[in-house]
MIGULO-317642 format. One record per residue: residue in three letters; x negated, y, z of N, C-alpha, C, O in turn. Coordinates in steps of 0.2 Angstrom, whole numbers, padded with zeros to 4 digits, always signed. Atoms other than C-alpha are relative to their C-alpha. Example, Ala and Ser with C-alpha at 12.3 -4.5 7.8 and 13.67 -1.06 7.14 Angstrom:
ALA-0004-0006+0000-0062-0022+0039-0004+0006+0000-0009+0005+0003/SER+0004-0006-0001-0068-0005+0036+0004+0005+0003+0001+0011+0004/
# end
This chain:
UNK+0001+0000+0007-0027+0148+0017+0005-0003-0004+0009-0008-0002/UNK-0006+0003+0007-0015+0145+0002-0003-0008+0001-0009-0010+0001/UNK+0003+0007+0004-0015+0126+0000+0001-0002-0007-0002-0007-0009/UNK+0003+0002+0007-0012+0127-0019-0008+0004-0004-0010+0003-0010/UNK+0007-0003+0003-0029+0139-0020-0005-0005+0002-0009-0007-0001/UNK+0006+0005-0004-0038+0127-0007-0001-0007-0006-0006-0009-0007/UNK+0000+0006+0003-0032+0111-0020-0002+0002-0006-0005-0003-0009/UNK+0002-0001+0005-0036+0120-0035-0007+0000+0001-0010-0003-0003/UNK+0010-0001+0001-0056+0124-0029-0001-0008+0003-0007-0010+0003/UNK+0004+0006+0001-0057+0106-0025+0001-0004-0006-0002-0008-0008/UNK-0002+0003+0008-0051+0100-0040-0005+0001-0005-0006-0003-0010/UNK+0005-0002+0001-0062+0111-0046-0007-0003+0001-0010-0005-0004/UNK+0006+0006+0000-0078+0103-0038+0001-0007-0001-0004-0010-0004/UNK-0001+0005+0003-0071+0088-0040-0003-0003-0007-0007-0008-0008/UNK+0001+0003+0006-0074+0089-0058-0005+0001-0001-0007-0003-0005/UNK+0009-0004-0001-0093+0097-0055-0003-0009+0002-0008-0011+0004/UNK+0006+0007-0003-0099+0078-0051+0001-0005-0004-0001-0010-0002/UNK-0002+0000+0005-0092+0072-0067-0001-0010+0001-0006-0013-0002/UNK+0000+0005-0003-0090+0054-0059+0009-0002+0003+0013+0002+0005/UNK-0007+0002-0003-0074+0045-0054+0000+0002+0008-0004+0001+0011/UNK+0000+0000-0008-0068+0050-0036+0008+0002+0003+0012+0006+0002/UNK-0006+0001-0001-0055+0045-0027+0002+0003+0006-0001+0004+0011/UNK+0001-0002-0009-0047+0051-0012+0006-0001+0002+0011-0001-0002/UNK-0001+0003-0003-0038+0046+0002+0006+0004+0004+0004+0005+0010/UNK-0004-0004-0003-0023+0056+0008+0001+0001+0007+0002-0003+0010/UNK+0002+0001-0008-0025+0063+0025+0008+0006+0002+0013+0008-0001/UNK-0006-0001-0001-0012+0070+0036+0002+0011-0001+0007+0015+0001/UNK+0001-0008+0002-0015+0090+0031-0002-0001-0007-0007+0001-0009/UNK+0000+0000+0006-0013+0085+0013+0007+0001-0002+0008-0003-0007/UNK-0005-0003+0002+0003+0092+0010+0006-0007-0001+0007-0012+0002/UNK-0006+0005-0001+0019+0084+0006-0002-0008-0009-0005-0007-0014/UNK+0001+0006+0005+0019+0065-0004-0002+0004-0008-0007+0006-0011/UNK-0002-0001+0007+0026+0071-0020-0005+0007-0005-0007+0007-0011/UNK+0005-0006+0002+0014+0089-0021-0006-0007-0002-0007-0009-0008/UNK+0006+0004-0001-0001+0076-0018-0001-0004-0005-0006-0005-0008/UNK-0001+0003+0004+0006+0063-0031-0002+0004-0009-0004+0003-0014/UNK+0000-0003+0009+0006+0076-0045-0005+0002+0000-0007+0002-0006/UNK+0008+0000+0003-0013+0081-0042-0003-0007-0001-0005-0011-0006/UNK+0004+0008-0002-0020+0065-0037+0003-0007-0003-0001-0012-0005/UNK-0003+0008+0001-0007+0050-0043+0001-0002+0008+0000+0000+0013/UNK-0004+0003-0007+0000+0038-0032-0005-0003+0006-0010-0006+0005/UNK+0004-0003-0005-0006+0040-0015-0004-0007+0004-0008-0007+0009/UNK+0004+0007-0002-0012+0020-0013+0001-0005-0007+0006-0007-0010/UNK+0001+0003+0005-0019+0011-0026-0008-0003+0001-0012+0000+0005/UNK+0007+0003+0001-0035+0000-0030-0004+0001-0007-0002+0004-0012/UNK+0004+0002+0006-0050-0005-0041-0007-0002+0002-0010+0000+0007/UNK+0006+0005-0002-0066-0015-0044-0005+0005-0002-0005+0009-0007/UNK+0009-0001+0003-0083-0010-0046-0006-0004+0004-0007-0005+0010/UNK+0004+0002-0001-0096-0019-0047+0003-0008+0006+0001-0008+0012/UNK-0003+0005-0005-0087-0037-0040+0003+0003+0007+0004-0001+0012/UNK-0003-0001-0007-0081-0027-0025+0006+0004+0000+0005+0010-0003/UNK-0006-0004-0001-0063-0022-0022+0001+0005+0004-0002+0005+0009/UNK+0001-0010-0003-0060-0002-0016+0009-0001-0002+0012-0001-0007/UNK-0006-0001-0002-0041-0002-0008+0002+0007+0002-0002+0008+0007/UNK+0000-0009-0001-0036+0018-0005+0009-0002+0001+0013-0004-0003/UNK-0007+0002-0002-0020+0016+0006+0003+0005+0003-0001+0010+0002/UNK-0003-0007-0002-0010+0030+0014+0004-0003+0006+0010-0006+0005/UNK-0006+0002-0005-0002+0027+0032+0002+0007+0004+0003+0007+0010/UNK-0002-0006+0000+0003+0044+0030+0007-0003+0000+0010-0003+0005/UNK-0006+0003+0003+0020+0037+0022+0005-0003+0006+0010+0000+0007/UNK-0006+0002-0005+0028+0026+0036-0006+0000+0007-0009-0004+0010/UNK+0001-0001-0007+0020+0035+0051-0006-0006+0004-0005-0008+0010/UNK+0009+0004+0000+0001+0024+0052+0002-0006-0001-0002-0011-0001/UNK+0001+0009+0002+0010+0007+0046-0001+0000-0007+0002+0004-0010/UNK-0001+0002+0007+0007+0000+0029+0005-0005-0001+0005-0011+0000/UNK-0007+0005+0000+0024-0007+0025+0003+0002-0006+0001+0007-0009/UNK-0006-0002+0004+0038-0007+0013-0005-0002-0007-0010-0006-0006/UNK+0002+0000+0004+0031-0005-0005-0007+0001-0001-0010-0003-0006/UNK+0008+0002-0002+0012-0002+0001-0001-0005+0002-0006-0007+0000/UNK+0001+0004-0004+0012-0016+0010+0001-0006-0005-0004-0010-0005/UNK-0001+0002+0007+0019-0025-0005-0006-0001-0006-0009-0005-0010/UNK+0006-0001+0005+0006-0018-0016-0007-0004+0003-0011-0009+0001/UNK+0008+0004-0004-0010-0024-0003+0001-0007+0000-0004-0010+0001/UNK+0001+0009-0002-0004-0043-0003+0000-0002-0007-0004-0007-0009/UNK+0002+0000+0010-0001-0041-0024-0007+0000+0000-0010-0004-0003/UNK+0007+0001+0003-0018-0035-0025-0005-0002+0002-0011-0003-0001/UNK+0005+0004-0006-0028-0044-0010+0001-0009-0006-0004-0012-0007/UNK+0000+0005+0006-0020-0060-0023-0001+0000-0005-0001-0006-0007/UNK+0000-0002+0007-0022-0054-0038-0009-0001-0002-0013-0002-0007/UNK+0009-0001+0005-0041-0052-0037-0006-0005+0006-0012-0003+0007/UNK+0003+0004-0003-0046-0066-0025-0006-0003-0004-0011-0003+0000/UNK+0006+0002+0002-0058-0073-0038-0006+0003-0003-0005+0006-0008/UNK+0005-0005+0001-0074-0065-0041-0001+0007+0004-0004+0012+0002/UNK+0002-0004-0003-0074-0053-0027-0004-0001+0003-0004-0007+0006/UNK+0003+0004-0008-0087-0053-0013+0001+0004+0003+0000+0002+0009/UNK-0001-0001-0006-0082-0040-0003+0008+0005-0002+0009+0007-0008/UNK-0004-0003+0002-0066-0030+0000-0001+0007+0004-0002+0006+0010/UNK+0000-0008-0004-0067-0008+0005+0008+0002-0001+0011+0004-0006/UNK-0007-0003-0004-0050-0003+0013-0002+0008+0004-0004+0009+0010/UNK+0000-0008-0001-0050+0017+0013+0006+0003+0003+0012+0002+0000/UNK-0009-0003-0004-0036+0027+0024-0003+0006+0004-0009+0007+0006/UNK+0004-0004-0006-0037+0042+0034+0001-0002+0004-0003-0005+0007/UNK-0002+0004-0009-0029+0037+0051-0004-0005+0001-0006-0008-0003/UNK+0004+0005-0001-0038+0026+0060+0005-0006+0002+0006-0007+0008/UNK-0005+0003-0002-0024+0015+0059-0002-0008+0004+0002-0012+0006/UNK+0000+0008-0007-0033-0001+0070-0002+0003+0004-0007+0000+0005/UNK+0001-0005-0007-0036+0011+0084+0005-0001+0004+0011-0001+0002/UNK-0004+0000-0006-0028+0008+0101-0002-0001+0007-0005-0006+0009/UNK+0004-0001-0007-0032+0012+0117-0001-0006+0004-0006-0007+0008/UNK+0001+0007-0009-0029-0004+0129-0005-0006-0006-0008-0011-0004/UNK+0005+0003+0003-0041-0012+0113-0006+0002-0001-0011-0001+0001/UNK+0004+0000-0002-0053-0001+0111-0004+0008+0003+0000+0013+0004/UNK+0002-0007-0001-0063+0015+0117+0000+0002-0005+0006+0005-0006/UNK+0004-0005+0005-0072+0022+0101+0002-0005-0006+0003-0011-0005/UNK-0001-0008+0004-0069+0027+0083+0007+0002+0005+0012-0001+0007/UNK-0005-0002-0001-0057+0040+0091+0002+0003-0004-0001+0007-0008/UNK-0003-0005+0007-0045+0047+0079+0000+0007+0002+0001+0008+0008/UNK-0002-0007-0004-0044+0066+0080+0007+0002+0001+0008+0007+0003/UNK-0005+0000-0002-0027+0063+0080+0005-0004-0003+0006-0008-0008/UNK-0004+0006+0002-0013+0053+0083+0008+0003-0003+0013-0001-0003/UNK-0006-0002+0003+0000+0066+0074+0004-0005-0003+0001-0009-0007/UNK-0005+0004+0004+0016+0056+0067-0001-0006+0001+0001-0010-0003/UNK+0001+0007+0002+0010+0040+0072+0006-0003+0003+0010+0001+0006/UNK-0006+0003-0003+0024+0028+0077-0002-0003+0007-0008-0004+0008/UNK+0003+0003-0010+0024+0020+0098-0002-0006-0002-0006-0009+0002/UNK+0005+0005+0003+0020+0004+0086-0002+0000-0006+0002+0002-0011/UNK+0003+0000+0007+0010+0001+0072-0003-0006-0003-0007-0009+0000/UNK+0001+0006+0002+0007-0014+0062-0006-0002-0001-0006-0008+0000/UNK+0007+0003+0000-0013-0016+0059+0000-0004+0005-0002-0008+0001/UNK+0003+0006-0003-0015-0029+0071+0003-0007+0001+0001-0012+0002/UNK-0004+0005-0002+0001-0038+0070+0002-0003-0007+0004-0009-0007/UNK-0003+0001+0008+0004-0038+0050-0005+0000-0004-0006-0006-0007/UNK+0006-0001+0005-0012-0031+0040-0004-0005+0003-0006-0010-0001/UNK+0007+0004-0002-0027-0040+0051+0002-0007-0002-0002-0010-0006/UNK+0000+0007+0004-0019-0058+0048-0003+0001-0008-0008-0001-0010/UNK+0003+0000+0006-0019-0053+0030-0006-0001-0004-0008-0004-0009/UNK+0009-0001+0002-0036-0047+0029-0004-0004+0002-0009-0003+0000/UNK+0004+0005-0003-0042-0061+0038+0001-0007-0005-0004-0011-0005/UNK-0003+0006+0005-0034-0074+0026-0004+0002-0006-0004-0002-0011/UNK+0004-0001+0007-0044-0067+0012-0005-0004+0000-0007-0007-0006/UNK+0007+0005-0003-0059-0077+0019-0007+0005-0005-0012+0003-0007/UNK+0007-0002+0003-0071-0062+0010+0000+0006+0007+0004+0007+0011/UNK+0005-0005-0005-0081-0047+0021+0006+0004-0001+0008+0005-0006/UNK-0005-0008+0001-0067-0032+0024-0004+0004+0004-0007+0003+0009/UNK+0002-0005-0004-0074-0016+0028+0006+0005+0001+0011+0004-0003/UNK-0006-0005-0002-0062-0003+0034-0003+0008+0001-0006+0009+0006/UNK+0002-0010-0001-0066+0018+0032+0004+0002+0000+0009-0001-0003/UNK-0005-0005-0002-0056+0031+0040-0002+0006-0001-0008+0006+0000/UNK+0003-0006+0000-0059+0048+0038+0002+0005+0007-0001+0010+0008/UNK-0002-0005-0006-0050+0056+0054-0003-0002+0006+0000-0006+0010/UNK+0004+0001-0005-0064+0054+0065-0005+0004+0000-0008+0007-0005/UNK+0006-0004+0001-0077+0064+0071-0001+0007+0002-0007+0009+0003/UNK-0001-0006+0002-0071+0082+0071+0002+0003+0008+0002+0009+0009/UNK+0001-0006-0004-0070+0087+0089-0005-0004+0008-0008-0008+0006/UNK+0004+0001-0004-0080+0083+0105+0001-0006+0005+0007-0007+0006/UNK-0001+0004-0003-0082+0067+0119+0005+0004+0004+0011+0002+0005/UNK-0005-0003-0007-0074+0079+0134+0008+0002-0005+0013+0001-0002/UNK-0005-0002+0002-0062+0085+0121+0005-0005-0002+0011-0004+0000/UNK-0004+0006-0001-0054+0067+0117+0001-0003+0004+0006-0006+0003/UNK-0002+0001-0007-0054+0062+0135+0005+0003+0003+0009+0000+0006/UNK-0006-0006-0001-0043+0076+0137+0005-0004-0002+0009-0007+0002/UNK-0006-0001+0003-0032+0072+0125+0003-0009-0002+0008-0011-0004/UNK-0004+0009+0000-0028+0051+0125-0001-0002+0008-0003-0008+0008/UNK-0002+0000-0008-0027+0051+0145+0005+0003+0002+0006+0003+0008/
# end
C-alpha cells in the first residue's frame, strides 16, 4: 500500500473521534521529517488530569533516548515534578527489553536497534529519581506467535 494513501485514511479517522490523539512513532512509520510534518515533533509531552503523558521515539538513535530527546525527558521529568502523581512513558520499541534480563514483553522486533542501548544504564536511574509511579507502553508487542519469537531471539 501507498504510505501517503495509508496516512491520509488515518488521519482521516483520526479526526472521526474528535478528541486529542497522540501517537507514538513506530518503526514502519516512514522517515523522521515525513512523520514531523503530519504529526509534529516525534517526542513531546503533556498533562492531563495531574498525570504526565511522555511520547518518545527511539526510532531516532536506534532504541536509545539521547542527544536532544534525552535532553527534553530530564527538562520535562523537572519541570513538572510538582503536582503530578503519576508519570506514562509511550514509545514503540520495547526499549527496557533484553534477553539475559528478561523473558517476556517480546518486542516483535529488534530492527535498527543498536548492540547497546541506554534504558537501563541512563533512562531507569532517571525515572527512578522522580520518586512518582512510571508506567511504561510499548506498542511493538504482540504481533506474532510464542514458537515464532523463540525462533527468532535464539
Amino acid at each position: 500500500m501507498d504510505p501517503k494513501v495509508s496516512w491520509t485514511e488515518v488521519q482521516d479517522d483520526i479526526l472521526k473521534f474528535n478528541m486529542p490523539i497522540y501517537v507514538a512513532r513506530g518503526n514502519h512509520d516512514g522517515k523522521l521529517e515525513d512523520f514531523e510534518n503530519k504529526f509534529g515533533k516525534t517526542y513531546h509531552s503533556f498533562i492531563k488530569k495531574n498525570d504526565l503523558f511522555i511520547v518518545l521515539d527511539p526510532n531516532i538513535y536506534k532504541w536509545n533516548i539521547s542527544g536532544d530527546q534525552l535532553i527534553f525527558l530530564k527538562k520535562t521529568l523537572i519541570n513538572n515534578k510538582k503536582g503530578i502523581n503519576n508519570i506514562f512513558i509511550l514509545f514503540h520499541q520495547v526499549i527496557c527489553w533484553t534477553n539475559n534480563k528478561y523473558i517476556s514483553p517480546f518486542s516483535n522486533s529488534i530492527h535498527n536497534k543498536a548492540k547497546k542501548v541506554n534504558y537501563w544504564s541512563v533512562i531507569a536511574p532517571i525515572l527512578k529519581n522522580t520518586e512518582k509511579p512510571v508506567y511504561l507502553f510499548a506498542g511493538d508487542v504482540g504481533a506474532f506467535s510464542k514458537e515464532y519469537r523463540k525462533k527468532s531471539y535464539n
